[in-house]
N, C-alpha and C positions, 0 to 999 in steps of 0.2 A: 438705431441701426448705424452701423459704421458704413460708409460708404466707400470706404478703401481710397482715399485719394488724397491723405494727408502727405504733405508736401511736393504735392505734384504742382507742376507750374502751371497758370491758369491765365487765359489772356478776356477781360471783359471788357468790350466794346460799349460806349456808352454808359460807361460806370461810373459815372459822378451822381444820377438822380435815378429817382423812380425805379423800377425792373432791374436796371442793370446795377446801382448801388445796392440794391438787397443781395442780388445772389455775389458781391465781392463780397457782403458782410458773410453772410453763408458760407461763402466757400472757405473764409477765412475762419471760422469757427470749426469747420470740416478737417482744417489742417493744412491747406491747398497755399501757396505761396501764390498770391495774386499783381498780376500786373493790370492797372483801370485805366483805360484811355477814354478821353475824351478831346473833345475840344476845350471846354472850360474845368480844368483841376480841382479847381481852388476849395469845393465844396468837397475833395476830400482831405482837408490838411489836417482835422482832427483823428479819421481815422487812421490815419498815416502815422501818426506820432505815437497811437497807440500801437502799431504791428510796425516799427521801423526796418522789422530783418523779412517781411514777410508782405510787405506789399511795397510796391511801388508805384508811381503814376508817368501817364504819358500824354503830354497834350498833341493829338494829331487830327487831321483831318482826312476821312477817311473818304472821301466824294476823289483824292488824286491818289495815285499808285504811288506817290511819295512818303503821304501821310499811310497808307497800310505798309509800306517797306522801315518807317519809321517805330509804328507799332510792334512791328517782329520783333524788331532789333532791340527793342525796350525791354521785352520779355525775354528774350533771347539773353542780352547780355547782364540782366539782375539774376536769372534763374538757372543759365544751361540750355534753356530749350521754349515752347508752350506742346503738352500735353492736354491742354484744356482749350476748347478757342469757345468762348462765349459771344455768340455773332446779334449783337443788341443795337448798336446804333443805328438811328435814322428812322424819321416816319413821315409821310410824304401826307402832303396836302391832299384838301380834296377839292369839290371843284364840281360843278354841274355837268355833264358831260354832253349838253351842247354850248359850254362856254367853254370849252376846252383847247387848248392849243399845242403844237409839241412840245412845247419846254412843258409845258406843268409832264407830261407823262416820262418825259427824260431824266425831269428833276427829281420824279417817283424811282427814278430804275436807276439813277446814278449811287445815291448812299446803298439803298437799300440790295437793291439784286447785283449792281456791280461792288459795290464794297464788300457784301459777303462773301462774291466770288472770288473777289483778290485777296482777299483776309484768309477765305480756306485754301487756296492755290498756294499762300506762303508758308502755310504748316503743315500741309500734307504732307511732301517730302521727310521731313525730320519725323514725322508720327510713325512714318512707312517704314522707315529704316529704324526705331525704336519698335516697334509691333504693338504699339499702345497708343490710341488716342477717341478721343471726344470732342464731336466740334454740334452745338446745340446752338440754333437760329432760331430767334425769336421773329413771328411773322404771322402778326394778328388776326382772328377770325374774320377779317372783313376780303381775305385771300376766296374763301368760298359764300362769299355773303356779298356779290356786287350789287351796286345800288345806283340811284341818278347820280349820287352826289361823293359817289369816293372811289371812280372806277380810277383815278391814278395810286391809290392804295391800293385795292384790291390787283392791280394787275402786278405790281411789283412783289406783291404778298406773296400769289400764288406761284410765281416765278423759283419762290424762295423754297417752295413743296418741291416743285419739278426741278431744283438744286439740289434740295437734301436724296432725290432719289438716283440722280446723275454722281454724285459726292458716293455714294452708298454703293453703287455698280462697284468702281473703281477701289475705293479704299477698304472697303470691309474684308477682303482677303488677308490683307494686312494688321488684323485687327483693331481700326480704327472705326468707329459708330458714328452716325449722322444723322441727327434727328431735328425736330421744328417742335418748338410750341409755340398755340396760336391764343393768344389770350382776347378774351372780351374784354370789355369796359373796367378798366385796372385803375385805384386811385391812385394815381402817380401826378409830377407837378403839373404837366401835359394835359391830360386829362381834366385838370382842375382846372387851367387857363380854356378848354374848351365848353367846358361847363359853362363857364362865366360869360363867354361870348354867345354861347347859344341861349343863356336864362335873356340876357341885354337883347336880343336880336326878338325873342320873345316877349319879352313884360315879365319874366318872372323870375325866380331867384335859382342859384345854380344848386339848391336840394332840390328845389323842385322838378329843375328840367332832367337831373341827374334819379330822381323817383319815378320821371313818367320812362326814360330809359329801360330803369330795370323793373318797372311795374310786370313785364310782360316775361319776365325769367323765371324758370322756376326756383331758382334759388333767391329770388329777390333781391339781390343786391350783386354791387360793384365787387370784383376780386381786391384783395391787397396788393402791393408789391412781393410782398414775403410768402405769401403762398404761390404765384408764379414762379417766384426765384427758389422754391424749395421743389418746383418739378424738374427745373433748368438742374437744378443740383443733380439732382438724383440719374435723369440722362448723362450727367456729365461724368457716374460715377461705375465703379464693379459693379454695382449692383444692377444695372440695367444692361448686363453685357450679352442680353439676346433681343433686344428692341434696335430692329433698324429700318430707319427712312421712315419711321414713324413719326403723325402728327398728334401732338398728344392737346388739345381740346380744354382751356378754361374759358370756359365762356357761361357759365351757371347756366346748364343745360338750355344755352339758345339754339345750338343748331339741329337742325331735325330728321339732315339727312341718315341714310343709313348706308356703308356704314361713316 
């Protein structure tokens, strides 16, 4: 399938590992001129060398309206513009929620629900006045899945739902689309650093605490990066040009509500 977005300019938050490096390879295989920010680059200096006219990188911090007015401007001034805003960085701790205090929930809503909104607030404009754009938020299944122990995830998550439907009000006349996917239990480096602390805090090894996990899915196992980042694509492209404010769901049929 062609996804119609070759050489459109593409801004990926969080693009140096896991989730957010797949869909820069993706999109760069799509045709898409990609701009990857992160804080730490460095993990993409090979891909870089391989797409030297077609991607570029930015190291920013996106927790200050410096680092997201930095980001624009990265993409902005390699490409013309972002037509694509890929809203991937940040995952917030968790946390017992009677240990809980206001940093840890501020520290949740600062990357995640304020970054995103300063990230879409700097590309709207230029999308609105071109009549074209895609801004797809990554905001994992634990947005409708709170628990004792990740209610500063989950709150920042769901924030990121009731953004993409507030984003959707406003720019969709415009022709610009706002959608969320929310992924399960993804093997990204993340994920694998939390495995290992939960098998340690356990007695037992991170297949195993990462088997008793997805024992209970019906798909039995952990997502990839690449099949995340090939949904992420596909919202980001023509082809999904009647899906809006939609949560699109990889979570190997965990969740059970309807809809």
């Amino acid at each position: 399938m062609d996804l119609g977005i070759a050489e459109r300019p593409a801004l990926v938050t969080g693009g140096s590992s896991g989730i957010g490096l797949a869909c820069v390879r993706q999109l760069l295989a799509e045709g898409a001129r990609v701009c990857a920010v992160s804080r730490d680059v460095s993990p993409l200096s090979d891909l870089l060398a391989e797409h030297p006219r077609r991607l570029v990188t930015a190291s920013c911090d996106l927790t200050t309206v410096q680092g997201c007015d930095d980001a624009v401007a990265a993409c902005t001034e390699a490409f013309g513009g972002v037509d694509i805003l890929v809203n991937n960085a940040g995952a917030a701790r968790g946390g017992h929620v009677l240990a809980l205090d206001r940093d840890d929930i501020e520290e949740a809503m600062l990357l995640k629900l304020h970054g995103y909104l300063r990230m879409a607030q700097r590309v709207a404009p230029s999308m609105k006045s071109r009549g074209w754009g895609r801004i797809v938020m990554v905001a994992g299944s634990a947005g409708t899945s709170p628990t004792a122990d990740n209610l500063p995830l989950s709150l920042a998550n769901i924030g990121v739902h009731n953004l993409a439907r507030s984003l959707t009000d406003e720019l969709t006349p415009y022709g610009v689309l706002v959608n969320v996917v929310a992924p399960g239990m993804t093997l990204t480096p993340r994920a694998t650093r939390l495995l290992t602390d939960l098998s340690t805090a356990r007695g037992t090894t991170p297949d195993e605490a990462l088997a008793a996990i997805v024992s209970g899915l019906p798909a039995r196992r952990a997502a990839e990066p690449d099949e995340v980042a090939a949904a992420i694509c596909f919202l980001a492209s023509e082809a999904a040009s009647y899906v809006h404010a939609s949560v699109l769901y990889l979570d190997g049929g965990a969740r059970r509500a309807t809809p």
